[in-house]
N, C-alpha and C positions, 0 to 999 in steps of 0.2 A: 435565517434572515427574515424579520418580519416586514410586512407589505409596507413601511415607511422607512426601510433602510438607509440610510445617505451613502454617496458614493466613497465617503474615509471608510464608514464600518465594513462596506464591499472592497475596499481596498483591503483591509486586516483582514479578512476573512480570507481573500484570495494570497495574502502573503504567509497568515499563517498555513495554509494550505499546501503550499508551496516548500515550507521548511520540514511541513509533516513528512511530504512524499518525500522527501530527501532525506530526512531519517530513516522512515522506513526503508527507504532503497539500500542505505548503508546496513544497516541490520539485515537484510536481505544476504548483501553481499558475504557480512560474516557469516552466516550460517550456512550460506554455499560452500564457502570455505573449511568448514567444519564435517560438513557433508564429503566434500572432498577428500579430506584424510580419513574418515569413515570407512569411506570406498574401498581406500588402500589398504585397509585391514581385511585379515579373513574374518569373515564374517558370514553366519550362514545365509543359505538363499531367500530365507526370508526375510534378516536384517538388509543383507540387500536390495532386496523387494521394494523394502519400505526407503531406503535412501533413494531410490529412484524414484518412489512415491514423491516422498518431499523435494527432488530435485526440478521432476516438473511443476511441483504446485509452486514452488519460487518460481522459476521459469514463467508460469502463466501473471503471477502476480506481479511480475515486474514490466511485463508485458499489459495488463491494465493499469497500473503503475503511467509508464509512458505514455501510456492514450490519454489518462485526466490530468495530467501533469501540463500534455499539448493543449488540454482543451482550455487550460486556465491561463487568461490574457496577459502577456507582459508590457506593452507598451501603454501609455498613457490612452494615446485613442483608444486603441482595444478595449483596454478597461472602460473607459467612458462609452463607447458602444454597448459594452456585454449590460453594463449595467442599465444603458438604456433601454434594450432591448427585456432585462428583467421586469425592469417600473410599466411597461407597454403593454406586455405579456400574461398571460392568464395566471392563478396562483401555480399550479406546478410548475410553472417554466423559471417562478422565480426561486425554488428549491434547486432545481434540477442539480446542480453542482456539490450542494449538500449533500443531499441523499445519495449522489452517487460515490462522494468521499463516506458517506457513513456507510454507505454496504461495503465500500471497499476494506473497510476500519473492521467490518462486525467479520468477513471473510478474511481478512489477515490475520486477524486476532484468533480465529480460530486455528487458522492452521499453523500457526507460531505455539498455543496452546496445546497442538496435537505435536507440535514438533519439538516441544521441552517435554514432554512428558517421553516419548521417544527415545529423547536422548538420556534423559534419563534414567531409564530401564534396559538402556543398552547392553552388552554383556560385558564389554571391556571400553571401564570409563574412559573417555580422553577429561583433556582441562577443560574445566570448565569454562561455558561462556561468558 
């Protein structure tokens, strides 16, 4: 968001934000899911290892998931506050919501990254996702 933002482009930014976190949350969800019947396979104890690996790094990420998702305003005031309080505010304060979706982005994407490669190396494929 640059330091002349108007309150529609702070609207779009918080709505597309918003439909982000909700995708990712469903992609999440499938890969739980997949994890899941993973589980239920034999599998040795260090494919299992690793599904518990990725079982808590979803776990965690859905859990920062929820935190930015609360932090991002739905009502009309809300918004018109957050955004006043960005215009007011020193330059970081008027990222802050960025940057915390883009770490969130560069940190998901990793471990989604680490978690197709996983499955695909697995030793007994299931269907694909």
């Amino acid at each position: 968001m640059e330091s002349t933002t108007s309150i529609e482009q702070f609207q779009e930014d918080l709505q597309y934000w918003k439909q982000e976190l909700s995708s990712i949350k469903q992609e999440i969800c499938h890969f739980e899911s997949h994890l899941e019947n993973m589980a239920k396979m034999k599998l040795s104890k260090i494919h299992l290892a690793t599904v518990e690996h990725f079982q808590n790094s979803f776990i965690c990420q859905k859990e920062v998931l929820d935190k930015l998702r609360h932090d991002l305003p739905d009502s009309q005031q809300k918004v018109q506050h957050s955004f006043n309080m960005f215009n007011t505010a020193a330059k970081e304060a008027k990222h802050a919501l960025a940057e915390r979706m883009d770490t969130f982005r560069r940190i998901y994407n990793d471990i989604k990254q680490e978690f197709k490669q996983f499955r695909s190396s697995e030793p007994v494929q299931l269907a694909s996702i």
